[in-house]
Wavefront OBJ file of the C-alpha trace (Angstrom):
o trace
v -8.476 -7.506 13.639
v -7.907 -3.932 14.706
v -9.762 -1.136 12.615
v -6.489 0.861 11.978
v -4.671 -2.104 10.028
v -7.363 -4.072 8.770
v -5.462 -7.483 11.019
v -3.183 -9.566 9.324
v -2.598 -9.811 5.735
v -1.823 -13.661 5.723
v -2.444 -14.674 9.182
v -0.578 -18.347 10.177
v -1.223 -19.869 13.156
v 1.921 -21.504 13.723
v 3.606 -17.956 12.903
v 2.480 -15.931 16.506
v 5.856 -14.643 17.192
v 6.121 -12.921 13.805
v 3.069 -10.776 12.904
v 4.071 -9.930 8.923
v 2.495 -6.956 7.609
v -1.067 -6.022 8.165
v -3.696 -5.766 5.504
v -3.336 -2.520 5.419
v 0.319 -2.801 4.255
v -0.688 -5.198 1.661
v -3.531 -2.715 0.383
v -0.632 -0.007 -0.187
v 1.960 -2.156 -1.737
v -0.523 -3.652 -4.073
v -1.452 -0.269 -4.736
v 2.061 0.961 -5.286
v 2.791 -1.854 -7.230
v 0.174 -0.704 -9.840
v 0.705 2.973 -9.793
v 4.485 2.537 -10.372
v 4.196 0.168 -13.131
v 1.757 2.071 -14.991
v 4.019 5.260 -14.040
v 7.686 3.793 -15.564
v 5.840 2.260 -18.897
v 5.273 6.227 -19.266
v 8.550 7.078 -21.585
v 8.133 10.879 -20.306
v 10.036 9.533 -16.993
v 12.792 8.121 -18.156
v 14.555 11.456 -18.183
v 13.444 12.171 -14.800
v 15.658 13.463 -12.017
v 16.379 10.975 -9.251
v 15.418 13.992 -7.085
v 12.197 14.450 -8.985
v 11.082 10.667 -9.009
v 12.257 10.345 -5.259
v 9.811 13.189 -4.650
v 7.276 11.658 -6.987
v 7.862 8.075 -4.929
v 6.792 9.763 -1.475
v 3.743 11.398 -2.832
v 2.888 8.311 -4.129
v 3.704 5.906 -0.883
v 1.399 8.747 1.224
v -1.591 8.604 -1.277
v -0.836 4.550 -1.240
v -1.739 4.561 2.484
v -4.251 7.350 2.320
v -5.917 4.953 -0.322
v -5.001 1.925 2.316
v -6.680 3.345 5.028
v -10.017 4.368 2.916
v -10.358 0.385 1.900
v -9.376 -0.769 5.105
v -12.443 1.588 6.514
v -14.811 0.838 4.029
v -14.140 -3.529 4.203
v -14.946 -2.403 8.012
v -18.000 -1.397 6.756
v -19.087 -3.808 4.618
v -18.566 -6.292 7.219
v -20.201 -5.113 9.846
l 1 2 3 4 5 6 7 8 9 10 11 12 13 14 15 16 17 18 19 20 21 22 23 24 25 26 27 28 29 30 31 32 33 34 35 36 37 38 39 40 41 42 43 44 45 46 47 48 49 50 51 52 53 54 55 56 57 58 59 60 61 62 63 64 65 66 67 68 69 70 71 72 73 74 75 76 77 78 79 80
């Protein structure tokens, strides 16, 4: 486990040549996943700009990771 990823979401041992994503990854898709769904149930979007909800979709993919990083960190913590 490195302190920058978190290690391996689902490590497998019989899977060493492929790595798959890291918990960190999973952290910000799961976190994604949330924020967007709540965000598209919101009927003020669905006249959005695909320019305006492409810009929305990076600030939320950098605050996903910035949110990644901060549990990744603090289960660092905890388990130490």
């Amino acid at each position: 486990m490195t302190k920058e990823t978190g290690g391996q979401a689902f490590p497998h041992e019989n899977h060493l040549s492929h790595r798959g994503m890291t918990l960190r990854d999973y952290f910000a898709a799961r976190y994604m996943q949330a924020v967007c769904s709540a965000i598209l149930t919101e009927s003020k979007f669905a006249q959005t700009s695909e320019e305006d909800m492409f810009r929305l979709l990076q600030s939320i993919c950098a605050t996903a990771y910035l949110t990644a990083d901060l549990m990744v960190e603090e289960r660092a913590v905890k388990n130490d």
